[in-house]
VOGU-3710 file (C-alpha; in Angstrom, 3 decimals, decimal comma):
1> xxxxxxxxxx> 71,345/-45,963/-59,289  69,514/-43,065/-57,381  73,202/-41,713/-56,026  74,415/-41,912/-59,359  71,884/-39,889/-60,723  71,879/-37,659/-58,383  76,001/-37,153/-58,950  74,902/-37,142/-62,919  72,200/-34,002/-62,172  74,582/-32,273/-60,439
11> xxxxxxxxxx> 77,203/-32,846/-62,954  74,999/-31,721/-65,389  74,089/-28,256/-63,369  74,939/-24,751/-64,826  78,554/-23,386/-62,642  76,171/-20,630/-61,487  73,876/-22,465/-59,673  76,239/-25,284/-58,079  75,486/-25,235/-54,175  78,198/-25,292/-51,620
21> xxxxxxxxxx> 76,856/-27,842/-49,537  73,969/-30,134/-49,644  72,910/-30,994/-46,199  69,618/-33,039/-45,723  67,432/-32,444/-43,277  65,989/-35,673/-41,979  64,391/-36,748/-38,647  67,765/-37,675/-36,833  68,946/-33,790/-37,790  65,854/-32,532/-36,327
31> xxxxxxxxxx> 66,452/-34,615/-32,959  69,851/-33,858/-33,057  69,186/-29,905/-33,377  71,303/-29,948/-36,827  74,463/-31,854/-35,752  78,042/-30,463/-37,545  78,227/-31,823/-40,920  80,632/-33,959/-42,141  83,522/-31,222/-42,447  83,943/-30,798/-38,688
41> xxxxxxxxxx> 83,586/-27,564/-38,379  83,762/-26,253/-34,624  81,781/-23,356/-35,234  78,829/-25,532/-36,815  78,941/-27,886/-33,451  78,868/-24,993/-31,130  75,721/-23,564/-32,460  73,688/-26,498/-32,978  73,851/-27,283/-29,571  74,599/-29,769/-26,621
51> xxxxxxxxxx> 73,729/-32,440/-25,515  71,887/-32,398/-22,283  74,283/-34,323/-20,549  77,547/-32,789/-21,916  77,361/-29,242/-20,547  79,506/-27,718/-18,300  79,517/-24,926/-16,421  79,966/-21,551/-17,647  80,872/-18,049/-16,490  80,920/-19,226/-13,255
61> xxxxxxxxxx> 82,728/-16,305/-11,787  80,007/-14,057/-12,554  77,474/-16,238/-11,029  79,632/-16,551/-7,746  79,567/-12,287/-8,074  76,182/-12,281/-7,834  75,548/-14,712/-4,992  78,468/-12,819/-3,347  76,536/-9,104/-3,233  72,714/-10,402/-2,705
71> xxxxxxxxxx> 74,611/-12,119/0,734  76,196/-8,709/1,089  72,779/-6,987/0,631  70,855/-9,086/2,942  73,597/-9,099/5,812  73,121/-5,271/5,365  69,315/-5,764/5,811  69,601/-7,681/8,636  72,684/-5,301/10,475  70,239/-2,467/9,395
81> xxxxxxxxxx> 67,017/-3,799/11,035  68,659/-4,730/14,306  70,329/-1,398/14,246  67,334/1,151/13,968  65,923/2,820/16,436  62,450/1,453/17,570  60,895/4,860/16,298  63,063/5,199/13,339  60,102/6,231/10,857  58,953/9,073/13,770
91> xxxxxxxxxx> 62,348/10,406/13,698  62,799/10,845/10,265  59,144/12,255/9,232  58,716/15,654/8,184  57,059/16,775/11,447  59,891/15,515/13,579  62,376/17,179/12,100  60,600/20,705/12,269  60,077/20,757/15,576  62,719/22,436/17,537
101> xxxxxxxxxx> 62,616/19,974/20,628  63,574/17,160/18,033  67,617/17,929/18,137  67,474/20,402/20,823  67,590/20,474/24,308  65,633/22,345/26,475  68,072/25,230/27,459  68,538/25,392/23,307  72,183/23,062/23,298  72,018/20,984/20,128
111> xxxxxxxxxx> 71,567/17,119/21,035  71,920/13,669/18,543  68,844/11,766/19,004  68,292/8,106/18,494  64,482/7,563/19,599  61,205/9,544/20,174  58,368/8,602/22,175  55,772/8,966/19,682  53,748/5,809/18,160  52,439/5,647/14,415
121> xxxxxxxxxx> 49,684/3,208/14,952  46,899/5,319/12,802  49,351/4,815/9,940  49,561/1,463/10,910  45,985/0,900/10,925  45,306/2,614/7,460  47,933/0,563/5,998  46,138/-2,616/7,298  42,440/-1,376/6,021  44,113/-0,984/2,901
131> xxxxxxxxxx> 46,071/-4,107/2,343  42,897/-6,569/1,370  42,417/-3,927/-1,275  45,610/-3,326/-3,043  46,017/-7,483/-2,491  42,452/-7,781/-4,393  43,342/-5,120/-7,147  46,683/-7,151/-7,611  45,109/-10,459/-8,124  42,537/-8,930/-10,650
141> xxxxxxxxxx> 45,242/-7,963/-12,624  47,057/-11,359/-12,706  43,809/-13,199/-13,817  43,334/-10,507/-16,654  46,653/-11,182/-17,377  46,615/-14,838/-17,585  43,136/-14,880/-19,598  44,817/-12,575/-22,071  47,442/-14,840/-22,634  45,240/-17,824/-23,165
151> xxxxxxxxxx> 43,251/-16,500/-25,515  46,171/-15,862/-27,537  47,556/-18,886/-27,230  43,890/-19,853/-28,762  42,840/-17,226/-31,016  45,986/-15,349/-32,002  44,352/-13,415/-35,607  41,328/-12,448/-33,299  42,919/-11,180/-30,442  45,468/-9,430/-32,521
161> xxxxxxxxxx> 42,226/-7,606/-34,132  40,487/-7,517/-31,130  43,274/-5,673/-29,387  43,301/-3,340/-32,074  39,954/-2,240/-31,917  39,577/-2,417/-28,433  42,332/0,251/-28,409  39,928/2,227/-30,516  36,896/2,248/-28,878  38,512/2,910/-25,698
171> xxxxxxxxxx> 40,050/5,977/-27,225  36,555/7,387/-28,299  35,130/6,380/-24,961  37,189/8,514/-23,114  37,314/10,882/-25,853  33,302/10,842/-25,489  33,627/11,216/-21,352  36,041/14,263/-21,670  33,556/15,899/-24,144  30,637/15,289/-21,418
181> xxxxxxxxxx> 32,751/16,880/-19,071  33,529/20,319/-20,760  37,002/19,123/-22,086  36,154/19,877/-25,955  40,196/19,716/-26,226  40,840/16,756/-24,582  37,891/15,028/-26,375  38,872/15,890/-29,831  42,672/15,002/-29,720  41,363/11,298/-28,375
191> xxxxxxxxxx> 38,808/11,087/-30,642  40,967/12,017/-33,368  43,693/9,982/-32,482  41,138/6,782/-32,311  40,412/7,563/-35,937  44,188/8,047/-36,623  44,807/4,624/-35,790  41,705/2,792/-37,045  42,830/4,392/-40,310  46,256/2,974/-40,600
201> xxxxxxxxxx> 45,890/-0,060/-38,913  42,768/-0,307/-42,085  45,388/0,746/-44,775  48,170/-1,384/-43,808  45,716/-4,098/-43,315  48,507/-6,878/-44,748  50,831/-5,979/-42,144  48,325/-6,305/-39,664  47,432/-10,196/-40,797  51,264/-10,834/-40,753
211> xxxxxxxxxx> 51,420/-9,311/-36,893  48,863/-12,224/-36,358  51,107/-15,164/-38,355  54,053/-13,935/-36,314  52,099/-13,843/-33,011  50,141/-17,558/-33,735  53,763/-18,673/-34,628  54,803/-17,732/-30,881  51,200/-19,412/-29,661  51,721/-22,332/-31,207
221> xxxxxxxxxx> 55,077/-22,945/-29,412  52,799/-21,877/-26,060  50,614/-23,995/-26,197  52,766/-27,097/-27,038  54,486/-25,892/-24,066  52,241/-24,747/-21,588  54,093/-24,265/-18,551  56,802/-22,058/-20,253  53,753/-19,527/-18,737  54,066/-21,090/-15,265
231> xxxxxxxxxx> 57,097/-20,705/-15,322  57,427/-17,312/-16,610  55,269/-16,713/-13,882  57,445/-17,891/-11,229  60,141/-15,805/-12,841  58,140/-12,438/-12,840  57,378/-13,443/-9,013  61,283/-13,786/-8,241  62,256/-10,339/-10,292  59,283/-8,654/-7,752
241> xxxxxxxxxx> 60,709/-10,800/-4,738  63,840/-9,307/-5,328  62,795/-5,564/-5,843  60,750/-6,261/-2,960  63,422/-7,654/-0,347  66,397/-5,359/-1,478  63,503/-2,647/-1,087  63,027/-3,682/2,276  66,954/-3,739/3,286  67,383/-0,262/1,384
251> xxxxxxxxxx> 64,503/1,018/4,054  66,351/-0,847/7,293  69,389/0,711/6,111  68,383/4,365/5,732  67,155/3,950/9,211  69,801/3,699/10,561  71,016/7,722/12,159  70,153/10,310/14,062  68,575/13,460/14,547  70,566/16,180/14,424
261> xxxxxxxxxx> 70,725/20,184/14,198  70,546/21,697/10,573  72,817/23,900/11,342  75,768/25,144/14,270  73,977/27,538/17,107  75,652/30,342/15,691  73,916/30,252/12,402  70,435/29,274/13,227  67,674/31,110/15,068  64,609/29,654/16,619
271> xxxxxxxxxx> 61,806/32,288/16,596  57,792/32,213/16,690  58,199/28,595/16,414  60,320/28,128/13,894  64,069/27,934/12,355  65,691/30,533/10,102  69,567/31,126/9,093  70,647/33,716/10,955  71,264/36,102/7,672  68,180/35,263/6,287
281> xxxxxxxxxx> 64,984/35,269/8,850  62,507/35,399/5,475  62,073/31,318/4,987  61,681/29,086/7,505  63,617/25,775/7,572  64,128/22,632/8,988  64,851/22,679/12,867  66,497/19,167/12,305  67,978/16,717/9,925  68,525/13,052/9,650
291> xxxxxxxxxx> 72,187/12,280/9,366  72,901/8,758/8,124  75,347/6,465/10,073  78,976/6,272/7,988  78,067/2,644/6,221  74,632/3,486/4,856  75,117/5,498/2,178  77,464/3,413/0,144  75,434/0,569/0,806  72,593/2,681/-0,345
301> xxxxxxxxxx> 74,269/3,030/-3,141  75,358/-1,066/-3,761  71,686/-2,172/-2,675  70,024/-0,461/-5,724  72,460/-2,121/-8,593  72,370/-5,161/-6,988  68,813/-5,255/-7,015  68,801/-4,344/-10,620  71,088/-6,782/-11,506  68,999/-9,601/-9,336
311> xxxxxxxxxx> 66,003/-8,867/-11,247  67,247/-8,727/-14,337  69,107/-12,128/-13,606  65,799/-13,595/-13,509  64,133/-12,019/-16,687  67,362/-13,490/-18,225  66,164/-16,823/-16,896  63,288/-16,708/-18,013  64,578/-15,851/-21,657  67,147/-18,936/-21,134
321> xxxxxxxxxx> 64,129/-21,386/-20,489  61,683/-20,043/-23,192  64,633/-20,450/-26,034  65,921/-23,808/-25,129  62,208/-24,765/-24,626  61,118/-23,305/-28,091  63,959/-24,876/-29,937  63,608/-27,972/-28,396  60,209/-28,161/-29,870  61,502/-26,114/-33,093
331> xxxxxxxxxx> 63,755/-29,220/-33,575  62,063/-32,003/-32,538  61,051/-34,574/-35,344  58,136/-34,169/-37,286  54,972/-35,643/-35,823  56,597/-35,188/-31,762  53,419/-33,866/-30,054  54,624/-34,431/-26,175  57,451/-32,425/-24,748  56,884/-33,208/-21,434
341> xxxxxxxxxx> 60,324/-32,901/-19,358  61,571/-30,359/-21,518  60,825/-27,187/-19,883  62,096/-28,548/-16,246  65,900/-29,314/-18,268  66,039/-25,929/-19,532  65,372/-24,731/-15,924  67,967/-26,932/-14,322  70,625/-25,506/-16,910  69,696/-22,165/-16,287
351> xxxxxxxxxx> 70,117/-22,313/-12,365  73,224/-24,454/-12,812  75,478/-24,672/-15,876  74,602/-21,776/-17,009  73,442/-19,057/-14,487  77,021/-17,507/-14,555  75,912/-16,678/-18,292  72,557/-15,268/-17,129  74,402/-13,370/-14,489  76,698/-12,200/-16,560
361> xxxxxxxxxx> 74,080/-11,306/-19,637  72,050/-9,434/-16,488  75,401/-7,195/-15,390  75,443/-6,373/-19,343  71,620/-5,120/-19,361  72,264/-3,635/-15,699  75,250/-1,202/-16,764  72,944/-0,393/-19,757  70,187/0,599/-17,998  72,833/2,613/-15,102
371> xxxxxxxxxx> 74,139/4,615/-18,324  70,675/5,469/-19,518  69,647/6,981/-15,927  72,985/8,917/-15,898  72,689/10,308/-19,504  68,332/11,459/-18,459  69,906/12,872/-15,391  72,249/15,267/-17,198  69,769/16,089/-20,012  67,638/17,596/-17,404
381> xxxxxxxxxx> 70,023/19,451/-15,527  71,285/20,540/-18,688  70,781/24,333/-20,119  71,308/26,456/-23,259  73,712/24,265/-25,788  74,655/21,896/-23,386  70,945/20,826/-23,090  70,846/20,293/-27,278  73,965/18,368/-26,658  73,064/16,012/-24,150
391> xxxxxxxxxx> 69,940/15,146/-25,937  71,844/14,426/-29,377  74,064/12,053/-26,848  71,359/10,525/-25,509  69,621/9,369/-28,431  72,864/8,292/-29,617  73,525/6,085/-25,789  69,845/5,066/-26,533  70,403/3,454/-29,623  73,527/2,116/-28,667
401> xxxxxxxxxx> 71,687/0,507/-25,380  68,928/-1,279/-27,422  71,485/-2,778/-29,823  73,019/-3,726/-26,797  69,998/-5,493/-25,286  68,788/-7,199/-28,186  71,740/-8,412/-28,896  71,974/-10,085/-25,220  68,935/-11,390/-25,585  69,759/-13,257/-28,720
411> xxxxxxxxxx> 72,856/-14,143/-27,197  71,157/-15,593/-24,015  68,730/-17,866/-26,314  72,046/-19,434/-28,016  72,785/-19,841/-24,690  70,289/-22,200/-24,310  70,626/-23,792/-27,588  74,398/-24,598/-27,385  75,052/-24,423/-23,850  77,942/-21,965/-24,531
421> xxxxxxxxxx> 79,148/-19,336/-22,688  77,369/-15,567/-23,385  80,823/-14,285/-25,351  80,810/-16,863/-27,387  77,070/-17,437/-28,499  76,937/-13,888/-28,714  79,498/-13,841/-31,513  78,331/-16,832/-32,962  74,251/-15,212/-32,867  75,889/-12,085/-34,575
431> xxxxxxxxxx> 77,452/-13,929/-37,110  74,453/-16,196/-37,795  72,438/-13,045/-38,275  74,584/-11,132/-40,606  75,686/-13,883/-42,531  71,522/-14,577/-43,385  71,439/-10,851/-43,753  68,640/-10,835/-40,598  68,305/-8,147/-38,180  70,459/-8,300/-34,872
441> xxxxxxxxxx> 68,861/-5,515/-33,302  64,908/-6,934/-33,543  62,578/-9,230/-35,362  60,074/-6,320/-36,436  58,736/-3,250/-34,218  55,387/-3,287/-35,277  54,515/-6,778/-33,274  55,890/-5,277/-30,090  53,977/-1,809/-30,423  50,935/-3,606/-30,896
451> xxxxxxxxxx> 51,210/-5,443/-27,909  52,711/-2,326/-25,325  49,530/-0,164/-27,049  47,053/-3,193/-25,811  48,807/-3,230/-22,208  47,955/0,545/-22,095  44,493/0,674/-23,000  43,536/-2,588/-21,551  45,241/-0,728/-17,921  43,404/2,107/-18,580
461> xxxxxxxxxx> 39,844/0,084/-18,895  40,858/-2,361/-16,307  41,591/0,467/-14,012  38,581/2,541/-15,109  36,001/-0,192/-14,162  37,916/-1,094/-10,520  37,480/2,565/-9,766  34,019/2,914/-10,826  33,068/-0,315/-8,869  35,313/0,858/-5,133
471> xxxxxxxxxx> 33,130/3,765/-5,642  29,970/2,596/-6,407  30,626/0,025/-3,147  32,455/2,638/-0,859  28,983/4,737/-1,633  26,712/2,197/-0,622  28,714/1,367/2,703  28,058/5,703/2,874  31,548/5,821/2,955  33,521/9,250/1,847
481> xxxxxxxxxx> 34,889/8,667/-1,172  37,181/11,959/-1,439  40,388/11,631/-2,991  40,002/7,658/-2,813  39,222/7,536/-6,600  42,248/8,918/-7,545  44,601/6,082/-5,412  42,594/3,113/-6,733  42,806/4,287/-10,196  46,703/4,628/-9,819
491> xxxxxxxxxx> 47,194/1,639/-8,438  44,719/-0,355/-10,163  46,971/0,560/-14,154  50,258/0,342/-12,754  49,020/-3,638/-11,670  47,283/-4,312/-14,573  49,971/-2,770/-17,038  52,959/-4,320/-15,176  51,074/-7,939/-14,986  49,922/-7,559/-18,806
501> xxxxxxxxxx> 53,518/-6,081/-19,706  54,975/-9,624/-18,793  53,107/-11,677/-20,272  53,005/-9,869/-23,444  56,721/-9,939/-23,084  56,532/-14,336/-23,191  54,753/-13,976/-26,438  57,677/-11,506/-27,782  60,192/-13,916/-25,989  58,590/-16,774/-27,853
511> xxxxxxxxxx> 58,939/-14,564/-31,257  62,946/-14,021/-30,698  63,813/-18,184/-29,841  61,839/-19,084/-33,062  63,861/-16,210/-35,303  66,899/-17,604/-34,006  65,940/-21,187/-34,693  64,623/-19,737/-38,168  67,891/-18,244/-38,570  70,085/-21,525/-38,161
521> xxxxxxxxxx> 67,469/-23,052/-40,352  68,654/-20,375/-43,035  72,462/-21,168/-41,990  72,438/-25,163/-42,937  69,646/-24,468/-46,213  67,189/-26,581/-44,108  63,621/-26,595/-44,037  62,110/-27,745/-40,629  58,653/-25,884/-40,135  57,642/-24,667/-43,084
531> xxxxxxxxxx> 54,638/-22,805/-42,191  56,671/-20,799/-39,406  59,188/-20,377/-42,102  57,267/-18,982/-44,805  55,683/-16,613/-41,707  59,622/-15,226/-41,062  60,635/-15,002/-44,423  57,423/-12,874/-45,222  58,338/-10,677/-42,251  62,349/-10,516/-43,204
541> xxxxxxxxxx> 61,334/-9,625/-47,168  59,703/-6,834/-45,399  61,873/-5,436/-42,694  65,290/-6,847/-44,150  67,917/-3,932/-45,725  71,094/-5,244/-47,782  74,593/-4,078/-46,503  75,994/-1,992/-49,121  78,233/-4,384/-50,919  75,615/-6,990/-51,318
551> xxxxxxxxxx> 73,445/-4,701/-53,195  76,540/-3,935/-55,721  76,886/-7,506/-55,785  72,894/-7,791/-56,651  72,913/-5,464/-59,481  76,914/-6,527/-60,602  75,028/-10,174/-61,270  72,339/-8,603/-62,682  74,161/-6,120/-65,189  76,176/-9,785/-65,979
561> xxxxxxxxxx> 73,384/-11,660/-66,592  71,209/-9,384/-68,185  67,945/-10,770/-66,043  67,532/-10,712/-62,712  69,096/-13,004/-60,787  67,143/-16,023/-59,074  66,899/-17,274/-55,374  68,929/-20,446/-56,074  67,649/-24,036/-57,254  65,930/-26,703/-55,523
571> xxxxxxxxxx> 68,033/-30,542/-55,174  66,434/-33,271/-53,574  69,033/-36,028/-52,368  67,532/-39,566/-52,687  66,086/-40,671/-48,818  66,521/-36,960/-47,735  63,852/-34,016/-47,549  64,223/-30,737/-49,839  67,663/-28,691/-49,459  68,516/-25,596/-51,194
581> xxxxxxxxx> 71,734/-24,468/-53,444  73,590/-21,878/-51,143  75,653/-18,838/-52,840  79,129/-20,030/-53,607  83,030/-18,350/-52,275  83,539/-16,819/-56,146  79,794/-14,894/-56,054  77,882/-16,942/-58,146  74,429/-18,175/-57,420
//
């Protein structure tokens, strides 16, 4: 009876607002992340995902790639430290390689010299007195980092706020301490700018509660999954390991050479204690230079990208983990409150069925990042014309990187999702977005400024109150304190903002994997969360723009119809939740 009234209603429907396809959206979808309906369609099975069980490697040649050049990069570390000279660091100092004696023998014949008999042990020592610090500063700006994170996993609206006007009253402090110093300039413009932005933030105060939504959105998937942060963690520790160990091999590399003369006899002359050309005895210059052996420098050159690419490899993973994670629990059936286990599967798929695709999404954001730093290089040396040019092309490479990266990001979180390779959820995540008419480049800006503006201020005060208090200690301990301010202060904001940079970045991770799980929501006319729901579709009515030819389309139906036209009806299938009437082939609604 129910089925046939249902057939009956629809029967009965105007042509305009028949639906396509009526798919409900019961518990088994949910647990099933939105199996392929009834039609088949590959397209529809490759994007709702696999099972756990049923995935199989992918892009395994990249991975092997990867693994292939770290081994080259550490057997170059390795060949490089054995290699050096014991005084390496003496050798290639500035002092050394002034001093005539350096490459020269003592009746003036130019020599090649592989070791010195000098010792750097007070730079040793410094670097050891200074080591508990920049250790302490470090882990200071981890537990800021992690406290800010857990309080907006707790108290998203109020941190969102909070962040806001923190910005602003650190903006008038040090507006307040330039003024006290004589910097009437310096005070105004940061005075004026904290007024700037409590003034915007005030008028655009809606936008402002929707930043909040979209960020408790991303909290709520946090803290149902609290060790996405651990493991985020772990990631951000790899990406420094990395930098840190190909940093290492780049130094045992370069020190491998010798000293040699800057120049044939002929041309230089050694006078009063110093070197000149011979046609130019005006400037002094270098007695000596350090001359690389043949392999270094295009290892020098390989060790860099590869270290890029390593890094990146595992902010990809880390991406990979938080979107399976976050759909998982996007998915899951209504009332599932323990997701225990779920986080560790997404790991073991990143590091093994799928890390070719996390390699190969990593090369992607690695050549991106190359062509930025060649297209800055050649705006700078540029001059005249060529220097408007190269800044028109850059902004145009710029643009065309972000798409780029957003785009591989996305792509990496289908990853997850279907288990696919990165070509094809790539495709398929550009094709879910257009055809829901969301953005492929970002969810909205304004979330993301919000959250780089709090890393920066909450540096500068973190940084501000270590450098007050190494002071204040170092003056006690009637210690001299000259030029030390300046060090701690540096290091102390490039820790904080680097450790409050990634973890921001998990909440803006969490942000993407739940628009992309909104987004197939959208696809099948489902309706799994509704409160995150209604948060995206507030945030798409407000950032979405129409292609051209849906517009037309718009006002064609319009024109037709002589009102405007309507979202689409509401059917309920007997035993099934709500699903929605979705636009048909011939343009109706």
């Amino acid at each position: 009876d129910g089925a046939d009234g249902f057939a009956a209603s629809r029967l009965a429907m105007p042509p305009a607002f028949a639906p396509e396809t009526l798919i409900p959206c019961d518990d088994d979808d949910r647990a099933s992340f939105l199996r392929a309906d009834a039609r088949g369609d590959a397209r529809s099975s490759a994007r709702d995902g696999a099972d756990d069980e049923s995935r199989a490697p992918r892009d395994v040649a990249f991975g092997r790639a990867l693994v292939a050049c770290v081994a080259l990069v550490l057997i170059g570390g390795v060949v490089g430290v054995s290699n050096a000279p014991r005084d390496a660091l003496d050798l290639m100092s500035s002092d050394a390689l002034k001093r005539y004696g350096s490459c020269h023998a003592s009746d003036g014949t130019a020599v090649r010299r592989r070791m010195l008999s000098s010792d750097d042990e007070e730079n040793e020592q410094f670097a050891a007195s200074e080591t508990p610090a920049a250790i302490a500063v470090s882990i200071g700006a981890i537990a800021l980092g992690l406290m800010t994170i857990h309080l907006f996993k707790n108290h998203p609206r109020m941190m969102t706020w909070g962040m806001i006007w923190a910005e602003c009253g650190i903006c008038v402090t040090v507006g307040v301490i330039l003024l006290g110093n004589g910097s009437v300039a310096g005070g105004v413009i940061f005075i004026a700018l904290a007024g700037l932005w409590a003034f915007w933030m005030t008028r655009t105060k809606d936008r402002v509660e929707l930043v909040a939504k979209l960020l408790a959105a991303a909290s709520t998937a946090l803290k149902d999954n609290p060790h996405l942060v651990t493991v985020s963690t772990f990631a951000g520790l790899g990406l420094c390991s990395s930098l840190l160990v190909a940093g290492a091999c780049v130094l045992f590399a370069s020190m491998n050479g010798s000293v040699v003369a800057t120049g044939a006899p002929d041309e230089m002359i050694y006078r009063d204690g110093a070197c000149y050309w011979a046609d130019d005895l005006t400037n002094p210059i270098r007695c000596c230079t350090w001359e690389l052996d043949t392999w270094v420098p295009p290892f020098l050159a390989f060790a860099p990208l590869v270290a890029a690419w390593t890094a990146l490899t595992f902010a990809q993973a880390r991406n990979f983990v938080i979107g399976g994670t976050v759909s998982k629990w996007y998915f899951a059936p209504v009332g599932t409150t323990s997701f225990v286990g779920t986080t560790s599967t997404f790991i073991g798929h990143a590091w093994r069925n799928s890390f070719g695709s996390l390699a190969f999404g990593a090369l992607v954001l690695t050549a991106v990042s190359v062509m930025r730093q060649i297209n800055e290089r050649a705006r700078r040396r540029s001059e005249g014309f060529m220097a408007v040019l190269a800044c028109i092309v850059t902004t145009i490479m710029d643009c065309i990187g972000e798409i780029i990266e957003a785009l591989t990001t996305f792509a990496t979180i289908q990853c997850a999702i279907s288990g696919e390779d990165l070509c094809t959820s790539g495709r398929e995540v550009t094709r879910l977005l257009n055809d829901n008419f969301l953005s492929a480049v970002r969810v909205w800006w304004l979330p993301e400024m919000v959250l780089n503006l709090a890393a920066v201020f909450l540096s500068l005060a973190y940084s501000s109150i270590v450098t007050w208090m190494s002071r204040l200690t170092m003056s006690i301990a009637n210690v001299d304190v000259s030029g030390y301010g300046g060090v701690v202060f540096l290091s102390a904001f490039i820790s904080s903002w680097i450790v409050l940079s990634f973890f921001f970045n998990i909440l803006l991770s969490c942000v993407d994997a739940v628009f992309i799980c909104y987004a197939i929501d959208k696809d099948r006319n489902t309706l799994t969360k509704p409160d995150i729901v209604a948060v995206y579709d507030e945030v798409t009515d407000k950032t979405r723009v129409l292609p051209v030819d849906a517009v037309v389309t718009q006002t064609q139906r319009t024109t037709q119809q002589g009102t405007p036209s309507q979202p689409g009806r509401v059917f309920t299938q007997p035993g099934a939740n709500i699903v929605y009437g979705r636009p048909s082939d011939n343009g109706n609604l």
